[in-house]
N, C-alpha and C positions, 0 to 999 in steps of 0.2 A: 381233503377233496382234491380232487385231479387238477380242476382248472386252478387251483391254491397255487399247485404246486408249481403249475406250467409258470403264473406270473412270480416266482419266487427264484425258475431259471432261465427267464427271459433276455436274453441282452437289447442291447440299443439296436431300432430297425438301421436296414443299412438300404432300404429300397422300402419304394408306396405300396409295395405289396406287401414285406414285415410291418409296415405302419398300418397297414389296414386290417392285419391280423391282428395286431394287439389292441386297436379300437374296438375289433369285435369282441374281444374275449374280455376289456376293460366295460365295455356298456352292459354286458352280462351282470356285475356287482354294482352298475348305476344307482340301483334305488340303496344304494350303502353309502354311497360317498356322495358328501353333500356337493353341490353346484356343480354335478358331475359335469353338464353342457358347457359352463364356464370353463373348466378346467380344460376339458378336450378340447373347446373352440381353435387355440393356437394350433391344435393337433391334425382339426381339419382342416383346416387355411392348407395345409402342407399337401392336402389330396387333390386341390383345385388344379384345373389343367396350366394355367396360365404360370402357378408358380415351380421353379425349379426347389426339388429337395434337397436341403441341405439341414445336416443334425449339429445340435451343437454350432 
């Protein structure tokens, strides 16, 4: 599949807009991966205005 492929050549975001891209296209396989919400939580903390992003 397409979107397979997209997360297979993804690199690490470097801005809240490649982090927001790949939330989107990661909640798309949600109901696959168990505790998806748990998983992503740290991922959204990163979107909140208050916090500066930093990867790694």
């Amino acid at each position: 599949s397409q979107k397979v492929d997209k997360l297979d050549k993804l690199s690490l975001p470097k801005n809240i807009t490649q982090l927001q891209a790949f939330l989107e296209l990661a909640s798309y396989y949600r109901r696959f991966i168990k505790e998806f919400s748990k998983k992503a939580r740290p991922l959204l903390k990163l979107l909140k205005k208050d916090k500066d992003f930093k990867w790694g």
